[in-house]
SEDO-545575 format. One record per residue (C-alpha): residue number from 1; residue in one letter; z, y, x. Coordinates in steps of 0.25 Angstrom, whole numbers. Layout:
N
[NUM "a" [Z Y X]]
...
//
This chain:
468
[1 "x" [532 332 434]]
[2 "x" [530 321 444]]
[3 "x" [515 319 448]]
[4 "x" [505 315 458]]
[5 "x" [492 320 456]]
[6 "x" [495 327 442]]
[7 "x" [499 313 437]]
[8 "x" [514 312 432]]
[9 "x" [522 301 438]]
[10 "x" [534 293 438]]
[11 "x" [536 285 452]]
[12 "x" [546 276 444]]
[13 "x" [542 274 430]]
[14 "x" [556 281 424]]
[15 "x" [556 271 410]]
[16 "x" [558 259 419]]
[17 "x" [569 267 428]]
[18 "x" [576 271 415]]
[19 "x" [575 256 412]]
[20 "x" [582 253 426]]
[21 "x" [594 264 423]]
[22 "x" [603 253 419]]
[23 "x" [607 239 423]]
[24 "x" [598 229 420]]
[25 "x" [606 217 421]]
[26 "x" [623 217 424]]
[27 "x" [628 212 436]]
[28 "x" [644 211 443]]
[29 "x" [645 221 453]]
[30 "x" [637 219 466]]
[31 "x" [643 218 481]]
[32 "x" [653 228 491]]
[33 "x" [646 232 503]]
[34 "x" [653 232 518]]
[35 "x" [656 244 524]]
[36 "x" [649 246 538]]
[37 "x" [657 257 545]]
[38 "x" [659 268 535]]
[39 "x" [646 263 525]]
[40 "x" [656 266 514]]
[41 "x" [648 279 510]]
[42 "x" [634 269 511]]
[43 "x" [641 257 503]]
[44 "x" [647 267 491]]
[45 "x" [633 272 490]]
[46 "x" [626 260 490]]
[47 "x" [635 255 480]]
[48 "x" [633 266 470]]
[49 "x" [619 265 472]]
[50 "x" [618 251 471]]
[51 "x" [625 251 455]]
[52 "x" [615 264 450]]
[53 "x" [609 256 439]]
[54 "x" [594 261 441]]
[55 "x" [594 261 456]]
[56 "x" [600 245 455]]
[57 "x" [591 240 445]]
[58 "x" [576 246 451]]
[59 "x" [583 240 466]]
[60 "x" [586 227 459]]
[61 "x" [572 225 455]]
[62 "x" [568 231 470]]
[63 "x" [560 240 465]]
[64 "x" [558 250 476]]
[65 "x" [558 238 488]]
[66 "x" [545 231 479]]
[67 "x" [537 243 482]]
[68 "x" [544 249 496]]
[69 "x" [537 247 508]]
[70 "x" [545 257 518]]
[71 "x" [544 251 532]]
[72 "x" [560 252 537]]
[73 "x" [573 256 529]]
[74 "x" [570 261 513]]
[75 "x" [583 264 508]]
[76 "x" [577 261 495]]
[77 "x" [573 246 498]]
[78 "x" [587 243 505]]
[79 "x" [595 251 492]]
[80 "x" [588 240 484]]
[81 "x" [590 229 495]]
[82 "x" [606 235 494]]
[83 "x" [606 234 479]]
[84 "x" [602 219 477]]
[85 "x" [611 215 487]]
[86 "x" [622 223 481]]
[87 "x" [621 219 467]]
[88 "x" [616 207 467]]
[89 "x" [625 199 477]]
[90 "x" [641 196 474]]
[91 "x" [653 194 485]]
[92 "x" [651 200 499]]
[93 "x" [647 214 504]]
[94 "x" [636 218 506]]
[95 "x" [633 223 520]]
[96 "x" [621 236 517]]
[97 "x" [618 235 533]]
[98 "x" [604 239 532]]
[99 "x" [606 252 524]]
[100 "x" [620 257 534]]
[101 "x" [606 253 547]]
[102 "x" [599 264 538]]
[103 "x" [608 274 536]]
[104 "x" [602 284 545]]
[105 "x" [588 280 538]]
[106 "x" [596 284 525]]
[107 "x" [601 299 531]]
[108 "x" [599 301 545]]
[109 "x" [613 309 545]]
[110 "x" [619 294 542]]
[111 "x" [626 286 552]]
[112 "x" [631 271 553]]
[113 "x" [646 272 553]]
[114 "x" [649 285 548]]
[115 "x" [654 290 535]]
[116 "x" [644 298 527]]
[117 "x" [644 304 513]]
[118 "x" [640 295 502]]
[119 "x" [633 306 494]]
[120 "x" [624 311 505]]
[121 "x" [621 295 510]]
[122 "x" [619 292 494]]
[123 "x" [608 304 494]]
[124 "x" [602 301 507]]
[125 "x" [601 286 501]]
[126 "x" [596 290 488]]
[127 "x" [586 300 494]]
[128 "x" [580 288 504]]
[129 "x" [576 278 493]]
[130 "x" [570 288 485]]
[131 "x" [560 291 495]]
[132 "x" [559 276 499]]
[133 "x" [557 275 482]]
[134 "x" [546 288 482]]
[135 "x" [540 280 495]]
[136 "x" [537 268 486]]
[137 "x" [535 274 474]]
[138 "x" [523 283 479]]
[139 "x" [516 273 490]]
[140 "x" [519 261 486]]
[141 "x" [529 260 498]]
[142 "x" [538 266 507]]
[143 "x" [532 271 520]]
[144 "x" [520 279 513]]
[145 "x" [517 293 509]]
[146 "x" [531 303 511]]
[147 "x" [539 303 499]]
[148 "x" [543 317 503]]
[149 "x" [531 322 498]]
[150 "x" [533 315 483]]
[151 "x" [536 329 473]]
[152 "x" [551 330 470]]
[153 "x" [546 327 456]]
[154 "x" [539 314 458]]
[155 "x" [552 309 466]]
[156 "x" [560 309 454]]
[157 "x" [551 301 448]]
[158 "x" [557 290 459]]
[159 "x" [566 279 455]]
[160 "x" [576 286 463]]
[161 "x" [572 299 457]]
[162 "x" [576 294 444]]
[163 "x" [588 289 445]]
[164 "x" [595 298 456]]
[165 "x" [587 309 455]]
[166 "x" [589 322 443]]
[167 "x" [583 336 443]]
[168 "x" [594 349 444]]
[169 "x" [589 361 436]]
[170 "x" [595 375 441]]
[171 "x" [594 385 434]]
[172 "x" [595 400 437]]
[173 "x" [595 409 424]]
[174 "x" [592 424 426]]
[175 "x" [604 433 420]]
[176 "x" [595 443 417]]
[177 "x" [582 435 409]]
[178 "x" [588 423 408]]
[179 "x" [575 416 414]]
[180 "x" [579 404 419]]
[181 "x" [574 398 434]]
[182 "x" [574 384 434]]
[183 "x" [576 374 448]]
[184 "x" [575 359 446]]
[185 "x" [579 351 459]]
[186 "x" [581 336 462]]
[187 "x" [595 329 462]]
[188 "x" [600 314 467]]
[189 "x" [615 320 463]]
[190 "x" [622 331 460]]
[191 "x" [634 337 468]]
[192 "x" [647 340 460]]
[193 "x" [655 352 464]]
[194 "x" [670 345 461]]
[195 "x" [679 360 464]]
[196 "x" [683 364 449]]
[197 "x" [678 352 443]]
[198 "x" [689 340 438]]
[199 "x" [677 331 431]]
[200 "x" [661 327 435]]
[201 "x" [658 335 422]]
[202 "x" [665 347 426]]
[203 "x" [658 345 440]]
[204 "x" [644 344 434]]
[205 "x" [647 357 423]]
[206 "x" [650 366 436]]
[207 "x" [637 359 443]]
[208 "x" [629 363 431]]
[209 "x" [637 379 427]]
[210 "x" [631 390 428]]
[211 "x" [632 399 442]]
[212 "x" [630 413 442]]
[213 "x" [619 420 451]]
[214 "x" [623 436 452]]
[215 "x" [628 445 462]]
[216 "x" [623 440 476]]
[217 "x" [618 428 470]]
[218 "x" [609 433 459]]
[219 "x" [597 427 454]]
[220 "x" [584 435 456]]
[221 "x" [576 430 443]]
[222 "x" [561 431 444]]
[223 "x" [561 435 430]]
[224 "x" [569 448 433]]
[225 "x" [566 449 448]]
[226 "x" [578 455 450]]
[227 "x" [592 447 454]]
[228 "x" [600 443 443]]
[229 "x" [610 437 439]]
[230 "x" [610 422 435]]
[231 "x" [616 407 431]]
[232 "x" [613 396 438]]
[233 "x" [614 381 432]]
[234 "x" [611 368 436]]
[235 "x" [609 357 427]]
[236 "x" [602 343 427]]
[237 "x" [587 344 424]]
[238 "x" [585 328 426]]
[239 "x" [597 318 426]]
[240 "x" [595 304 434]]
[241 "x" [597 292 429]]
[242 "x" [608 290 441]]
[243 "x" [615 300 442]]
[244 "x" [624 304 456]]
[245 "x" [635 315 455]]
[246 "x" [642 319 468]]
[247 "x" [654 327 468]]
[248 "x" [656 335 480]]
[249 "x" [669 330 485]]
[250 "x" [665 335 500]]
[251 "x" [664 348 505]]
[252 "x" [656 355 516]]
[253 "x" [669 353 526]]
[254 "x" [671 340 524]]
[255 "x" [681 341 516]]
[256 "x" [683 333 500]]
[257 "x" [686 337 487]]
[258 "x" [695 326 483]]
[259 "x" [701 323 470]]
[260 "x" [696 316 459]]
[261 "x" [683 322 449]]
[262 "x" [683 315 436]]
[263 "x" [671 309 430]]
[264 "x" [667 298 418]]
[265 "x" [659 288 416]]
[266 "x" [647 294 408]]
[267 "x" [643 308 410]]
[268 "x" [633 316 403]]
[269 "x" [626 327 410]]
[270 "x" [619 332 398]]
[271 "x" [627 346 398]]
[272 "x" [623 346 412]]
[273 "x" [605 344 411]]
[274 "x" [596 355 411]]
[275 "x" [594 352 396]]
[276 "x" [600 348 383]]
[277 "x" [598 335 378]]
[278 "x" [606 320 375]]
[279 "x" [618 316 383]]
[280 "x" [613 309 397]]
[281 "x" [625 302 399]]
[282 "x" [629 295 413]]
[283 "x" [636 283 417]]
[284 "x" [645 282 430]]
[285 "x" [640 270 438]]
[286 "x" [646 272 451]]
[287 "x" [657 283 459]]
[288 "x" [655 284 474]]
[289 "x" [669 288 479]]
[290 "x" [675 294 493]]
[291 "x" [688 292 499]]
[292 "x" [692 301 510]]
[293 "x" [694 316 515]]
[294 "x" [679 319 518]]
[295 "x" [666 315 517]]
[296 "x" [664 308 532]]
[297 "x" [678 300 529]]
[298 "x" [685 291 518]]
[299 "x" [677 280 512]]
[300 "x" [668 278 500]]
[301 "x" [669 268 488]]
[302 "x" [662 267 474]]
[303 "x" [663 262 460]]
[304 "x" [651 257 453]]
[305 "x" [648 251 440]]
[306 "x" [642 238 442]]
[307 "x" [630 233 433]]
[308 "x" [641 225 424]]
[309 "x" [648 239 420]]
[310 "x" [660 236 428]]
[311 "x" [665 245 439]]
[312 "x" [668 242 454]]
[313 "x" [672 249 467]]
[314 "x" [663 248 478]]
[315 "x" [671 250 490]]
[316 "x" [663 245 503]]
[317 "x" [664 227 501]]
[318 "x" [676 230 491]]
[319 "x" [672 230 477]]
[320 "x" [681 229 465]]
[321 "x" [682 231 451]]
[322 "x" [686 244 444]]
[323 "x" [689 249 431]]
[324 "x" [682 262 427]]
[325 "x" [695 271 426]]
[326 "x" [696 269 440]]
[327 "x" [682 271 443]]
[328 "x" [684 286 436]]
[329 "x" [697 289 445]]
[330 "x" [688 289 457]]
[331 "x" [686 302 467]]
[332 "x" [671 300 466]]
[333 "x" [661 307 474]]
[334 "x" [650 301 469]]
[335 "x" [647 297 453]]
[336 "x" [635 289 448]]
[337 "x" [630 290 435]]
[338 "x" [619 283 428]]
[339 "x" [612 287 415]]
[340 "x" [617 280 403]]
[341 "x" [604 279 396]]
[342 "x" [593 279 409]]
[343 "x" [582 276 400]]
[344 "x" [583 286 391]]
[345 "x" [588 296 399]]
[346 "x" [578 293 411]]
[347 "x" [566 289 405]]
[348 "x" [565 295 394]]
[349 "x" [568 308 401]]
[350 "x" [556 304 412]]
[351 "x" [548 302 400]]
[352 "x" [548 314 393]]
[353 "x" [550 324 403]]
[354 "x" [538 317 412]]
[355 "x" [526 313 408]]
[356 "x" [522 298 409]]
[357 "x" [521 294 423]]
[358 "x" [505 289 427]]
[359 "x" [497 293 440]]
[360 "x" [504 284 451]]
[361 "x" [505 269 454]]
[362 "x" [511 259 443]]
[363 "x" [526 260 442]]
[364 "x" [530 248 453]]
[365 "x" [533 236 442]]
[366 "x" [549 234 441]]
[367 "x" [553 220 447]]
[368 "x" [564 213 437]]
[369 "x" [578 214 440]]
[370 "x" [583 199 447]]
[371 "x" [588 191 436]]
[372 "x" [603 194 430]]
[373 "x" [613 181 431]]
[374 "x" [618 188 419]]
[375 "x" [628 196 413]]
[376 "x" [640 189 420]]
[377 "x" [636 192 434]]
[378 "x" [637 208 429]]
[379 "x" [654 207 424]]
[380 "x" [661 212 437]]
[381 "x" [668 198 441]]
[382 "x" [661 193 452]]
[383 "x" [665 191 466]]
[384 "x" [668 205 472]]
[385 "x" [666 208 486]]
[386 "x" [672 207 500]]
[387 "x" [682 215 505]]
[388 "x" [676 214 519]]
[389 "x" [686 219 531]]
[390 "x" [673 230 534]]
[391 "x" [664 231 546]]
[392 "x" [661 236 558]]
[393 "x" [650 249 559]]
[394 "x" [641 239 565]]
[395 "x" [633 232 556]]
[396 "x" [634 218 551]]
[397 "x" [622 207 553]]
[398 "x" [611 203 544]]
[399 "x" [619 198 530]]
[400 "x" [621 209 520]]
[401 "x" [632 202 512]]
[402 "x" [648 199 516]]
[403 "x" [655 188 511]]
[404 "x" [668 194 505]]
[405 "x" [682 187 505]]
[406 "x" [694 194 501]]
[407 "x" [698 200 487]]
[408 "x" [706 211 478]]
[409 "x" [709 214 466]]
[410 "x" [709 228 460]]
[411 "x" [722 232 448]]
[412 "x" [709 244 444]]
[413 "x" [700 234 442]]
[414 "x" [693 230 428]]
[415 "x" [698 215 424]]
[416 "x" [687 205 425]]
[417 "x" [686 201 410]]
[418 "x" [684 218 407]]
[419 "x" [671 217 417]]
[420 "x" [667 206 410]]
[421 "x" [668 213 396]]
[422 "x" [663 226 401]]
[423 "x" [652 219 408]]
[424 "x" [647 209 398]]
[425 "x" [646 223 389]]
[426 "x" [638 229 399]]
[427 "x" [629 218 402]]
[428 "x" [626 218 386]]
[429 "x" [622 233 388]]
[430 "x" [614 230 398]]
[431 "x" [604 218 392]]
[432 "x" [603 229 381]]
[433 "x" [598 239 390]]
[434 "x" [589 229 398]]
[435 "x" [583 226 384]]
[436 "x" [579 241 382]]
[437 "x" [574 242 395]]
[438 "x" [564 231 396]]
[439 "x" [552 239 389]]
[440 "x" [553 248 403]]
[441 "x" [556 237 411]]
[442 "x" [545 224 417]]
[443 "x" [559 216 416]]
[444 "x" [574 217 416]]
[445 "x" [584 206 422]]
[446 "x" [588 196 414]]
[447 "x" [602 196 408]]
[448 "x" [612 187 402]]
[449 "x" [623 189 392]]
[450 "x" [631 176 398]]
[451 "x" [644 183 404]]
[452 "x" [650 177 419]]
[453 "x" [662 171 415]]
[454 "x" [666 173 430]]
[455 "x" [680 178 431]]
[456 "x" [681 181 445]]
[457 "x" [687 197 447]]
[458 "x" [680 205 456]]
[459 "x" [687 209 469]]
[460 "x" [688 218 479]]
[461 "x" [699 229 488]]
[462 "x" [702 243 484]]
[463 "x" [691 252 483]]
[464 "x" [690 267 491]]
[465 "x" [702 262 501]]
[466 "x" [697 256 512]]
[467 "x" [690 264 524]]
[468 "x" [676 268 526]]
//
């Protein structure tokens, strides 16, 4: 348990998390941003960050920046300083200059110019607001006591630690007794092996299969206190409400599994979790792709599901439309998935497995979200973005935004009156879920059943084929 002085506490009050694990109000899909000199890997990360529902509605609200008083760069504070920029502006690019000047402030291995791994830049990024968000969440702001010192059980009380963050549970079973020895570790992904597996599922049933520990590799059981032979398994102690899968595509040479891995829309890891129970069922929310031969060359792209329900490829300033079928052909090396029922899966689970939180400051209040222009504004038919000529590896000047100018159309795309249709459903959906949150929460957005009549397509150039 999570505690400070005996008392159990929770550093971000899980119900109201929970309440946060959906959209709050639907909105068309925000901005492209401009490529800096190989920022692809930065602005396919950013992107797939930006649409992770609970991560977008607490910085929608500014939460973390309200009670954040770092002196310099908090990659937390500029994540949510990116987000409201990205989702609330339409046309142009915008230019996230002031998180590429803090790259090496993000990973010291990081450099301006250089291709980098998207998966290690995503954990490095991940890893630096959630000690920003432990900062706050202990002293009130960000340049007190260490958060290096905070137990690993009291971190994954965080904000962060909720929604990225799950426990591992290995467990070595003795051949012998069958006593069972039990290891539980923090994770912010997990790291698919793809040889012999055609499908995520049949990734993850091999990630969780029993190994066998004999011969040299024997177990010595402290039960026996002799070696033994034994089976290890891994399985999921405690899901997060986002969950990040990455299937290991490149190798220790350099070198890329290539070829395409499928995977679905919703995906239950029950039969992968520590123990029996209900179906907790996952919904795909965003693929983070590579184009290229290794992992310092090509290019990175991404699909994400905007608030609407409607899918779009975010490829540097280009966006555009997509159909689903085309989101699932994709070679993806990143999947993000997000629980389809975060309030009963997260809080409840908080609830009863932890005992009610008491013994640290108040919960910080939650700020409203900004008021919603209404159901229209969600239906993917707004202006797209520009399809810049790209920039050089210096960086631009102060203004964040681009003005866009020329534009595409996509045959793979959705037509607009289908994102109309699909999105006024899902704006229903969503009032109905604001309405069943409003007991955890001080305020939600206001909505509005009024659909845009705009019938102006998206537009945008082809996603994954341009040049880092």
């Amino acid at each position: 348990d999570a505690a400070i002085g005996g008392a159990h506490t929770w550093l971000f009050p899980p119900e109201v998390l929970a309440a946060l694990g959906r959209w709050q109000e639907v909105r068309r899909v925000g901005v492209g941003l401009k490529n800096l000199g190989n920022t692809c890997f930065l602005n396919a990360v950013l992107q797939c960050l930006s649409y992770t529902p609970p991560l977008a509605n607490l910085c929608l609200r500014r939460q973390h920046s309200e009670r954040c008083g770092a002196h310099g760069f908090c990659a937390y504070c500029e994540m949510e300083k990116h987000i409201n920029l990205a989702l609330t502006r339409s046309g142009g690019a915008l230019v996230p200059q002031a998180i590429v000047r803090n790259l090496r402030a993000i990973g010291r291995q990081f450099r301006v110019g250089r291709q980098e791994d998207a998966h290690e830049l995503l954990r490095y990024l991940v890893d630096k607001m959630q000690t920003a968000s432990l900062a706050a969440a202990l002293n009130g702001k960000g340049g007190g006591a260490s958060p290096k010192n905070v137990p690993q059980a009291l971190a994954e009380t965080s904000d962060l630690g909720q929604i990225f963050g799950g426990r591992l549970r290995s467990r070595v079973q003795c051949g012998r007794c069958d006593k069972p020895s039990d290891v539980c570790d923090p994770f912010l992904d997990l790291s698919l092996e793809l040889t012999r597996a055609a499908s995520v599922e049949a990734a993850l049933r091999k990630f969780t299969s029993a190994e066998k520990l004999e011969g040299k590799n024997a177990y010595k059981c402290s039960a026996c206190n002799t070696l033994s032979p034994a089976r290890k398994t891994l399985r999921v102690e405690r899901a997060p409400m986002a969950l990040t899968l990455q299937l290991k595509r490149f190798g220790v040479r350099g070198g890329k599994v290539s070829g395409h891995v499928a995977f679905e829309p919703e995906l239950d890891i029950r039969p992968f979790m520590a123990n029996a129970g209900l179906p907790l069922r996952y919904e795909l929310y965003a693929v983070l792709v590579h184009v290229g031969g290794s992992v310092h060359s090509g290019h990175y792209y991404c699909f994400v599901k905007a608030p609407s329900g409607v899918w779009h490829c975010m490829d540097d300033d280009r966006v555009r439309q997509v159909s689903l079928a085309s989101v699932l052909k994709a070679q993806a090396y990143i999947l993000f998935y997000v629980q389809t029922k975060p309030t009963s899966a997260a809080a409840a689970d908080a609830q009863s497995a932890q005992p009610k939180p008491n013994g640290l400051a108040k919960h910080a209040p939650v700020a409203p979200l900004p008021s919603s222009n209404g159901i229209g504004n969600g239906i993917g038919n707004g202006i797209g973005n520009g399809i810049g000529n790209g920039i050089s590896a210096a960086l631009p000047g102060d203004s964040d935004m681009e003005s866009s100018s020329d534009s595409e159309s996509d045959s793979d795309s959705m037509t607009v009156g289908n994102g109309i249709d699909h999105g006024l459903a899902v704006g229903v959906g969503a009032r109905a879920a604001a309405s069943r949150a409003a007991t955890a929460l001080a305020e939600v957005g206001d909505g509005s059943d009024e659909e845009n009549s705009n019938d102006d397509p998206e537009w945008g150039g082809s996603g994954g084929s341009s040049g880092s």
